[in-house]
Steps between C-alpha positions, in 0.01 A plus 500: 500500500781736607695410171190586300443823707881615395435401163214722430629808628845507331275456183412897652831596527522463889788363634542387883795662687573702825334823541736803594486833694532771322472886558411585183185677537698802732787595192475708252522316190604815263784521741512134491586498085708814543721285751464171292686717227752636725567151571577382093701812502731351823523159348592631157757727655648187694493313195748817363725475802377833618478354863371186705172480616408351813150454667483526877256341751433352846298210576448260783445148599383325801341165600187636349556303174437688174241173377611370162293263244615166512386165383321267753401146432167425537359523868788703645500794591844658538526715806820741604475620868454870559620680801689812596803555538769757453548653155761483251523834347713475083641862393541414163629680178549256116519608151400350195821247491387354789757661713396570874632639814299426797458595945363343742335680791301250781341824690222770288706686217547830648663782295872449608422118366425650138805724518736262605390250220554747268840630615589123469403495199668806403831370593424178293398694206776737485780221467302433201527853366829517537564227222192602291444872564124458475282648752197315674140653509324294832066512393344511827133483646370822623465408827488699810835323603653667235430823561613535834700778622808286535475330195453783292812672692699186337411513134761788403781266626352201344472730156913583567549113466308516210163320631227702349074439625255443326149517650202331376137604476288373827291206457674383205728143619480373150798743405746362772671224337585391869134370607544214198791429733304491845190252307739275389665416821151508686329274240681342311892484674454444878414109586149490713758314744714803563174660756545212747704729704637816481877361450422324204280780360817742493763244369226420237467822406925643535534171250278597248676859497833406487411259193311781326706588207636126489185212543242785510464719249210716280414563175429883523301672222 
């Protein structure tokens, strides 16, 4: 009956898959094209060798599992415990190669967390300058976080190391390369084994980072 059921309504073009949040409906979506143009015009400038472009997020993981599909066999019913716990907070910035640096803060990401990810990042970046004399533009949500006082009082030195911001329109995640990153390892990466405890969770996750680039890797459009 079910198999009939799924039958009929792909013949109507309906597919079954997750749902997602989205914030669409609170953007403006002439500023939304205006910035999906700005974007072509970084990637085509990359492409030139103008300068790197690197997207910039944070996200989070606990032992409140991110639930994936997965096959069961008939009469099962796959179950992954749920509990809290502390959180793993992931300061991430990645490019189009697939290159990423990445921090690790266990408390909430305060300011001076954001700041000293990207001053780390800063001194990994400019060792690549150094041989290739292209600068790095950093696209960044336009989040509260990033507009603090302090981090704003940062950006001029970060601009003297040649680490330029970008910030994106609000409400508008499909232009950070970075969340493709962040479903990946939710849903698709991370073993539903790794939320038995938090230990695991972290090593889990630390593994799948340091292989990104190597084992893990995206096809960017």
């Amino acid at each position: 009956m079910w198999g009939d059921y799924r039958r009929t309504v792909k013949k109507f073009k309906y597919t079954y898959k997750r749902c997602r949040a989205s914030l669409k409906i609170f953007r403006n979506e002439d500023a939304f094209v205006r910035n999906q143009k700005v974007q072509e015009f970084l990637k085509n400038q990359e492409l030139e060798g103008k300068f790197k472009v690197y997207f910039f997020d944070e996200t989070r993981a606990s032992l409140t599992p991110n639930i994936p599909h997965t096959w069961h066999t008939v009469g099962e019913t796959i179950e992954i415990p749920s509990k809290r716990s502390k959180r793993l907070n992931i300061l991430g910035f990645i490019n189009r190669g697939n290159d990423g640096f990445f921090h690790f803060v266990e408390s909430s990401v305060k300011s001076s967390d954001v700041i000293h990810a990207f001053d780390l990042f800063s001194a990994r970046y400019a060792k690549e300058y150094a041989k290739t004399k292209v600068p790095c533009l950093v696209v960044l949500y336009n989040a509260s976080i990033h507009h603090s006082i302090e981090f704003k009082a940062q950006i001029d030195g970060w601009m003297a190391q040649v680490i330029c911001l970008h910030y994106l329109q609000t409400y508008s995640p499909e232009l950070n390369l970075i969340e493709i990153l962040w479903r990946k390892i939710k849903y698709e990466w991370m073993s539903m084994s790794a939320y038995k405890t938090y230990g695991p969770l972290t090593s889990s996750i630390k593994n799948i980072i340091n292989l990104f680039g190597i084992k893990h890797r995206i096809i960017f459009g």
